[in-house]
C-alpha positions as CSV (number, residue, x, y, z in Angstrom):
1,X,1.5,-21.1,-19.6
2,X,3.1,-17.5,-19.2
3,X,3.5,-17.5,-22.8
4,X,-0.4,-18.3,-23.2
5,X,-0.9,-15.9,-20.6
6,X,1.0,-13.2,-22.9
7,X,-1.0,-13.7,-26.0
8,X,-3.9,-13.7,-24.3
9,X,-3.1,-10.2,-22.8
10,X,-2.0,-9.2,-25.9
11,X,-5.3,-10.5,-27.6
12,X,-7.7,-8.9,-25.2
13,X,-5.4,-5.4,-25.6
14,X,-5.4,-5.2,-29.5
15,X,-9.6,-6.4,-29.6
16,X,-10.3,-3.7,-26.9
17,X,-8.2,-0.9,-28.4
18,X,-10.0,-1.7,-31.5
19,X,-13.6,-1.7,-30.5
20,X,-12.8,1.4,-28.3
21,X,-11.9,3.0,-30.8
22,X,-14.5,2.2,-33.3
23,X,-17.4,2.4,-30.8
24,X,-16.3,6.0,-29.8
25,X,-16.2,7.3,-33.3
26,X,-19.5,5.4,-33.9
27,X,-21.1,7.1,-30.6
28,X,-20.0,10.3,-31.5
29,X,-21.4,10.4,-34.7
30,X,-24.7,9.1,-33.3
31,X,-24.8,11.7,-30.3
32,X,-23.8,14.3,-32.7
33,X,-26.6,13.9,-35.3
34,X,-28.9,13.8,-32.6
35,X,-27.4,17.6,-30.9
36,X,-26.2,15.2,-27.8
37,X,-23.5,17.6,-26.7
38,X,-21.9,18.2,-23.6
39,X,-23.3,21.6,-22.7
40,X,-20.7,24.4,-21.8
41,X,-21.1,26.5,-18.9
42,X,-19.2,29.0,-16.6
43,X,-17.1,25.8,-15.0
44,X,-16.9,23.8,-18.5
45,X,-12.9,23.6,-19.4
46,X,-13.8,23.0,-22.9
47,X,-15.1,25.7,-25.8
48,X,-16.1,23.2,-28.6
49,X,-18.2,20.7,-28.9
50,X,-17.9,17.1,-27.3
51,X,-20.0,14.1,-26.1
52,X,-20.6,12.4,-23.5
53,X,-20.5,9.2,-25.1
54,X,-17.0,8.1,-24.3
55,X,-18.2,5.7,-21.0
56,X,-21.0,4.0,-23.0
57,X,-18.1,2.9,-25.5
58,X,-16.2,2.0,-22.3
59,X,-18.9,0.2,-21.0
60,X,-20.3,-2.1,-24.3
61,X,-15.8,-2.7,-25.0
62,X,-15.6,-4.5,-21.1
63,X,-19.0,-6.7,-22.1
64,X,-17.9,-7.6,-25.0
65,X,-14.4,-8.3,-23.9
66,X,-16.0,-10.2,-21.5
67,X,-18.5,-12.4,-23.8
68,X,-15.2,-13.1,-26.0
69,X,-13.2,-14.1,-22.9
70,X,-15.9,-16.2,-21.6
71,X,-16.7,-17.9,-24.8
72,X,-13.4,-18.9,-25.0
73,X,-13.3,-20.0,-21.5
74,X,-10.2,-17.6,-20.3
75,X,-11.7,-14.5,-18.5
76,X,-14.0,-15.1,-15.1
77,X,-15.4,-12.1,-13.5
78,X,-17.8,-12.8,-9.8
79,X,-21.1,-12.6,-10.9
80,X,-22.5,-10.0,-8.2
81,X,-19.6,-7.7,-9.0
82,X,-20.4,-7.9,-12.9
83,X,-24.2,-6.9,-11.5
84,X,-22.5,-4.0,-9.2
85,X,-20.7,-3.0,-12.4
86,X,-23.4,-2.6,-14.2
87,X,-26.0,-1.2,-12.1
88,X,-23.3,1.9,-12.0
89,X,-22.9,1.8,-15.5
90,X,-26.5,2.2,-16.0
91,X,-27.2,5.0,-13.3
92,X,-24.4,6.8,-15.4
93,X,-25.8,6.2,-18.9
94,X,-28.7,8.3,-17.3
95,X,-27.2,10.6,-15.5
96,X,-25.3,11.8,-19.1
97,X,-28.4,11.6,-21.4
98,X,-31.1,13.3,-18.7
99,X,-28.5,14.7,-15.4
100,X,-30.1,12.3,-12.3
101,X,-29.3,14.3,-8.8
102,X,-27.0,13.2,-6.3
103,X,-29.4,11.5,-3.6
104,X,-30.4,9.2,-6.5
105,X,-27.3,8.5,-7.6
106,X,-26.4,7.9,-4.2
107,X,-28.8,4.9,-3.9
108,X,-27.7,3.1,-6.8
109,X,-24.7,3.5,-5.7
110,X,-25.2,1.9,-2.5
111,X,-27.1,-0.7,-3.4
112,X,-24.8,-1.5,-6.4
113,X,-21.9,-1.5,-3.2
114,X,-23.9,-4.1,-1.2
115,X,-24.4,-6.3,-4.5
116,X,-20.8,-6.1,-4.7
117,X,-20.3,-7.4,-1.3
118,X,-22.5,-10.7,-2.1
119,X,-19.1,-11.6,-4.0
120,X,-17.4,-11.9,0.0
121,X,-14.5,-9.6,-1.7
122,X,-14.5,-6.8,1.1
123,X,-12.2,-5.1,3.9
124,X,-12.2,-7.5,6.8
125,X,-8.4,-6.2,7.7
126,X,-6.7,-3.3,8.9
127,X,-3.2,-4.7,8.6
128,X,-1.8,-3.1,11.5
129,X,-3.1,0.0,10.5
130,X,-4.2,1.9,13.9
131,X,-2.4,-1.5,15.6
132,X,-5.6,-2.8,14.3
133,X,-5.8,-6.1,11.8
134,X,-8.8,-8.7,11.6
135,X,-12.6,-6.5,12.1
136,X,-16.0,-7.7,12.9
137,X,-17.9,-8.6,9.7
138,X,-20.6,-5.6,10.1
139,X,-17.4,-3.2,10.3
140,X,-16.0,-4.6,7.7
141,X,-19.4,-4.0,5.8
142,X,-20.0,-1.0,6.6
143,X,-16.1,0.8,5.6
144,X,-16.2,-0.9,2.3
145,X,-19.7,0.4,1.5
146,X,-18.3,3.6,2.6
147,X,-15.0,3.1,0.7
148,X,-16.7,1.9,-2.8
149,X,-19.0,5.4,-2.4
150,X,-15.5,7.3,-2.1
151,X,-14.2,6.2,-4.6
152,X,-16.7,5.6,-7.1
153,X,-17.8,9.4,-6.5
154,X,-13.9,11.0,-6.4
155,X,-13.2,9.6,-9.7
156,X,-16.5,11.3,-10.9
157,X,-15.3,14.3,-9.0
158,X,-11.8,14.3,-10.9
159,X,-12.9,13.5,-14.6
160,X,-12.5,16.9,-14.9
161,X,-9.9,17.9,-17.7
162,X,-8.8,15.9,-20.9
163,X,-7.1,13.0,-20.0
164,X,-6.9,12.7,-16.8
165,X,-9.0,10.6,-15.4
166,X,-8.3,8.1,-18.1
167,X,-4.5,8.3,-17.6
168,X,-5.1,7.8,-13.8
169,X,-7.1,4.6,-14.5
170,X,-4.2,3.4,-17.0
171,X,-1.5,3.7,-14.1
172,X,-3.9,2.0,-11.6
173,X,-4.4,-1.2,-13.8
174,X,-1.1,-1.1,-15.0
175,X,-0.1,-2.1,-11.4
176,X,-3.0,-4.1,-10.5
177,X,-2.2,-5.9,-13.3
178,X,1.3,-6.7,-12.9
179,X,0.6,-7.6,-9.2
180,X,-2.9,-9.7,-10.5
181,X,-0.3,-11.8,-13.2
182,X,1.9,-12.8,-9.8
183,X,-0.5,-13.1,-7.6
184,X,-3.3,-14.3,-8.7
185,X,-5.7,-15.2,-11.8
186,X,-8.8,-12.9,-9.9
187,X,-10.2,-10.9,-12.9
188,X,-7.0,-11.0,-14.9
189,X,-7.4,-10.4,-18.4
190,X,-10.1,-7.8,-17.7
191,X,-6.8,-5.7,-17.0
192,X,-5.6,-5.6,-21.0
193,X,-9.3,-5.3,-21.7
194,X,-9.9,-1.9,-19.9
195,X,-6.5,-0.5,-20.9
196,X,-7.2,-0.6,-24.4
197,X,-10.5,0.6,-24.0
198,X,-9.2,3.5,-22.1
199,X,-6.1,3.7,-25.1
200,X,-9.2,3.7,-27.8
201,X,-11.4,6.5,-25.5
202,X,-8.0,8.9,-25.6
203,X,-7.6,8.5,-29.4
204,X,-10.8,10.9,-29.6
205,X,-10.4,12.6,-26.0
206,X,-7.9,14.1,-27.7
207,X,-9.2,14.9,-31.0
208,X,-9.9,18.9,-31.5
209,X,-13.0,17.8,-33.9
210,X,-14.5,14.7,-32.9
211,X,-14.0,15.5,-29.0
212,X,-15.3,12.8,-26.5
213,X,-15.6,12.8,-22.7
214,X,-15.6,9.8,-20.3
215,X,-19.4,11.6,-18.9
216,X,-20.3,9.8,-15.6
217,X,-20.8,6.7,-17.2
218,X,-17.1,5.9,-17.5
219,X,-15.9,7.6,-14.7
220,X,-18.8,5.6,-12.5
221,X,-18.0,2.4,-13.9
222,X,-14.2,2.7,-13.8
223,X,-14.5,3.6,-10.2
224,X,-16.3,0.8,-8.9
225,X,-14.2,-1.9,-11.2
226,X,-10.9,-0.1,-9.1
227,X,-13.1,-0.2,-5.9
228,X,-13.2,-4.2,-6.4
229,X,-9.7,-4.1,-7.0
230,X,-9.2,-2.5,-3.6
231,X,-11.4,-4.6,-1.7
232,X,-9.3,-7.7,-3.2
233,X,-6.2,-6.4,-2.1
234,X,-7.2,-5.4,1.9
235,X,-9.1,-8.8,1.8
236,X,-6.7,-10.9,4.2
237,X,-8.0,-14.1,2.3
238,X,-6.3,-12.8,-1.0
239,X,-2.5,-13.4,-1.6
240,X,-0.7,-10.3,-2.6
241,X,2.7,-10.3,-4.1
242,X,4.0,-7.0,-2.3
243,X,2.8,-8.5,1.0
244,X,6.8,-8.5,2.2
245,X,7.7,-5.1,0.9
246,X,4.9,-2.7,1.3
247,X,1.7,-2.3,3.2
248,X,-1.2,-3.2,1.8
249,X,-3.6,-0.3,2.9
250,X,-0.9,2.2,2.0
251,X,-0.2,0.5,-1.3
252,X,-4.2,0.6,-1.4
253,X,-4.4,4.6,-0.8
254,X,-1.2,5.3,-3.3
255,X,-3.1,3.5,-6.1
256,X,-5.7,6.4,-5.1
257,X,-3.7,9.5,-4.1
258,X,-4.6,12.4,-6.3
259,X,-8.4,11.4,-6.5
260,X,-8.5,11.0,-2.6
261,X,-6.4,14.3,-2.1
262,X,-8.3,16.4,-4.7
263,X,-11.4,15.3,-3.3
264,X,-11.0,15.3,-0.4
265,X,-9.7,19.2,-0.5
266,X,-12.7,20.4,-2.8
267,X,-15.0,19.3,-0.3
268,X,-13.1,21.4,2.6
269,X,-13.1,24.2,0.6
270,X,-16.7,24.1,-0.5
271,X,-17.6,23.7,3.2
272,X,-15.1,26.5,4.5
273,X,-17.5,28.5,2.0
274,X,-20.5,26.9,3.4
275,X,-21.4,25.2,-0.5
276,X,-22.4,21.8,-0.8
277,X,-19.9,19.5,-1.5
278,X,-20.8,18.1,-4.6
279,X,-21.3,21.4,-6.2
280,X,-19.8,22.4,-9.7
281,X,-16.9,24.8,-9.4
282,X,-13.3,25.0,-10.5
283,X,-11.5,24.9,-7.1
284,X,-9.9,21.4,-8.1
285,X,-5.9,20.9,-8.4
286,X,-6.0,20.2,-12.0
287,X,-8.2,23.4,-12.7
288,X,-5.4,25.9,-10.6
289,X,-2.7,24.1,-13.1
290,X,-5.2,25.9,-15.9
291,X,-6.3,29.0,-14.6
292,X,-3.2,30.2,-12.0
293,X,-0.7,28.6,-14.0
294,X,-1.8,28.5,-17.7
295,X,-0.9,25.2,-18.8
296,X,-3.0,23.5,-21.2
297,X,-5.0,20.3,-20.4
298,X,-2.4,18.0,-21.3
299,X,0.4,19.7,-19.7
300,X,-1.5,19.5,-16.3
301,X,-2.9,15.7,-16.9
302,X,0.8,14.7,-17.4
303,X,2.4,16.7,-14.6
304,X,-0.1,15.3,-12.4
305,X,0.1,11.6,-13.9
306,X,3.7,12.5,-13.1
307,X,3.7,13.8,-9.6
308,X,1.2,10.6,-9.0
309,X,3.5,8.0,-10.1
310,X,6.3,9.9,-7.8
311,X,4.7,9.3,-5.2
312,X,3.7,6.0,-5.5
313,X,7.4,5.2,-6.1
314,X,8.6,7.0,-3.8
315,X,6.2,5.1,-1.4
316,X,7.4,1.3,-2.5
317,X,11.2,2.5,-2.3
318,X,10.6,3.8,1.2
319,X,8.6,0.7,2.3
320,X,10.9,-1.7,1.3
321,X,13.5,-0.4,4.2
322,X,11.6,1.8,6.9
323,X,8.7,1.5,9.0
324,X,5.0,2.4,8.0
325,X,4.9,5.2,10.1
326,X,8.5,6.7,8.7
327,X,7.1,6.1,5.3
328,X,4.1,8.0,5.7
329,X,5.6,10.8,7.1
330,X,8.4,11.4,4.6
331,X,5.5,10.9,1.8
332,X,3.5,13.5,3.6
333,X,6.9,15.9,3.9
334,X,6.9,14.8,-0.3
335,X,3.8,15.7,-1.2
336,X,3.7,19.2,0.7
337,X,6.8,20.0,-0.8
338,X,4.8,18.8,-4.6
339,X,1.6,21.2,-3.6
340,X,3.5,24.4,-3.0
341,X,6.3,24.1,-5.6
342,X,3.6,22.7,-8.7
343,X,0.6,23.7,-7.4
344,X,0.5,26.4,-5.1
């Protein structure tokens, strides 16, 4: 069976690399004949041109990954979170071709979060955070509506420099998926199939003349697959193989750190300045690595894929022998010392 398992993964990697990669130079060439550029502005990090098409490839690679696997009776994704998935997928696919404002985006949003709850994957469990464990069902409800906005929207918010948001995503299932292959069989193979959708978006994220950006499509619809993700893991009715070495919420929130962090500090500053929050600027970590430091895109993406991985180590190695509350503070004494000696 783990053999089977293998080629499967394997499989579902090698198809979804290739039809990444073919439906992104496809796209390209479509949005490109048709003057679908990304515009650049004041804020834009790029000076060429480049498409937005990058997500839709991201988002017809996962259904057809998914049609394969289910025709072949090896791939089972919950129904209402395949609708959640694609209700954001959609409300991206507009936003890229004809920019939809924030409230609207907002409802989707929402309403795609409270499809996704019809699937009973949610937070119903502290684990000790706070001292608190098992909540009421309309708390529950209500946090992972809030958390699936959070961090649906901060990968939006991050997706801001070649690479990076991609590279984030990469590490995130990389983990999910070695916990999912213990664990349990909960959305398994659609791990290989994002990865190598992501591997086939970054074979033209990084090509100089045929440019392509994740646009809010793929950033929307990568969020709220790792947003399920989450709620399976704080769900006390799943079985996680970490359970005896590190806590789940804080295993939860490392998956997450620099999309939480950054976000969370744009939106301070913004409202220090009296801005709105979601407004368009350059105050995020991976823009000072550009403009105060002058590395290139790729330079920061890594040092920051870097720095995340760090601390996500870090936090598993420190689990493993102290307590929760020791562990958070030496990773908050870590990741001061990482702002002022990379970033500040």
């Amino acid at each position: 069976m783990e053999i089977e398992l293998l080629v499967y993964y394997f499989l579902f990697l090698s198809i979804s690399i290739g039809l990444s990669a073919f439906l992104n130079g496809y796209l390209n060439t479509i949005f490109n004949l048709n003057k679908m550029y990304d515009p650049v502005v004041e804020r834009s990090s790029h000076k060429n041109k480049a498409t937005r098409s990058g997500g839709l490839a991201l988002f017809l690679t996962f259904c057809i990954c998914y049609g394969i696997g289910k025709a072949l009776g090896v791939i089972s994704v919950n129904l209402y979170a395949l609708i959640a998935f694609c209700f954001v997928a959609l409300i991206g696919v507009a936003d890229d071709l004809f920019s939809i404002k924030y409230r609207e985006k907002f409802f989707v949003q929402i309403f795609a979060g409270i499809v996704l709850l019809q699937s009973n994957v949610y937070i119903n469990n502290f684990h000790g955070v706070f001292g608190i464990y098992e909540i009421p069902y309309l708390v529950g409800v209500m946090i992972t509506l809030f958390v699936f906005v959070v961090i649906v929207n901060s990968l939006n918010l991050i997706d801001g420099i070649d690479g990076l948001a991609a590279l984030l995503c990469i590490k995130f299932f990389v983990v999910i998926g070695a916990i999912l292959a213990v664990s349990s069989k909960e959305m398994e193979l659609v791990v290989p199939s994002v990865i190598g959708a992501l591997i086939g978006f970054l074979i033209y994220n990084m090509n100089p003349h045929k440019k392509v950006f994740l646009g809010d499509t793929g950033s929307l619809l990568l969020g709220s697959v790792m947003a399920f993700y989450i709620f399976y893991m704080l769900d006390d009715r799943s079985y996680i193989v970490t359970d005896p070495k590190i806590s789940r919420p804080l295993l939860a929130v490392l998956l997450l750190m620099y999309p939480l962090l950054d976000t969370l500090r744009a939106f301070i500053i913004r409202a220090y300045k009296k801005q709105s929050p979601f407004m368009a600027d350059r105050v995020h970590l991976h823009h000072r690595l550009i403009d105060k430091k002058g590395f290139n895109h790729w330079e920061a993406t890594i040092i920051i894929l870097l720095a995340s991985i760090s601390v996500l180590v870090l936090g598993f190695l420190l689990s493993i022998y102290f307590s929760l509350s020791l562990v958070v503070l030496c990773l908050l004494i870590y990741m001061v010392g990482i702002f002022f000696l990379i970033f500040k």
